[in-house]
N, C-alpha and C positions, 0 to 999 in steps of 0.2 A: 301695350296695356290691354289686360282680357277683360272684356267685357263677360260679368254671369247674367243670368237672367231669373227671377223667381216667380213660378207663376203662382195660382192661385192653389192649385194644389200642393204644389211645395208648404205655401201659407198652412195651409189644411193639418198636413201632416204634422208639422213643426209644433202648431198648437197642441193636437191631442196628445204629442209626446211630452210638452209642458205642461200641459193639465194632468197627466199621469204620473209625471216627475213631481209634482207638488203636491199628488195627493198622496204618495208614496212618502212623501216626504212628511206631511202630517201626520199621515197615522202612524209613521214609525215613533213622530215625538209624544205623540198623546197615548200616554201608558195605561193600559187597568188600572184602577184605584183598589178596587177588592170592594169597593162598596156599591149596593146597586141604583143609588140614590145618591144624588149631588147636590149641594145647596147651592143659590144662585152664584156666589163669589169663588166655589170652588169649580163652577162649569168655564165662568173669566180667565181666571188662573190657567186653566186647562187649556182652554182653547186661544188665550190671548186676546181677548175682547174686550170693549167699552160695556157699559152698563147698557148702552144705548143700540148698540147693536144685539145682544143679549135678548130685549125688549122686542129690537126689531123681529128676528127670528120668532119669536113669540108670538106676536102680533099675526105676522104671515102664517103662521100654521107650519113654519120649517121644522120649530124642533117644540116637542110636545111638552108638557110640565101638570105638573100638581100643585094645589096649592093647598097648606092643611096652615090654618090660622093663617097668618099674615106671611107664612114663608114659603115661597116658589122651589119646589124639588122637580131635580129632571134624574131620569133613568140614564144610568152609562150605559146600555146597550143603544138609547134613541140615541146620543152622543158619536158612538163610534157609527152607526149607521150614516148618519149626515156629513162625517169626515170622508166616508167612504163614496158616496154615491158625491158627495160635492155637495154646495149649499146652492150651486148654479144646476145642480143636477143636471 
């Protein structure tokens, strides 16, 4: 029986290549819309999120928004930014 061994660097690398695999992996799914303004249900839809995380980000200052009368718009460029850099940045 072989015994491997993994150390902390091993750990290290492993991670960033799964944080890179998954970010890769998002942003290939989340397409331009063509519009440069998203309303809140279509940023959900998009990203696959609860209302409540939607909110969260909002709250934290992750992803920026407008709000014009009672309706919250976000920019699809702030969108693809936060997919890219991560929302753990």
């Amino acid at each position: 029986m072989q015994i491997d061994f993994i150390t902390k660097e091993d750990l290290k690398q492993f991670k960033a290549e799964l944080v890179q695999e998954l970010k890769e992996a998002l942003i290939g799914k989340v397409k331009p819309t063509g519009k440069e303004w998203l309303k809140s249900q279509e940023v959900r839809v998009l990203l696959g999120i609860s209302p409540g995380t939607l909110q969260n980000l909002r709250i934290n200052g992750t992803l920026p928004f407008t709000k014009i009368g009672g309706m919250l718009y976000y920019r699809q460029e702030d969108i693809t930014k936060l997919l890219e850099k991560g929302v753990n940045g």
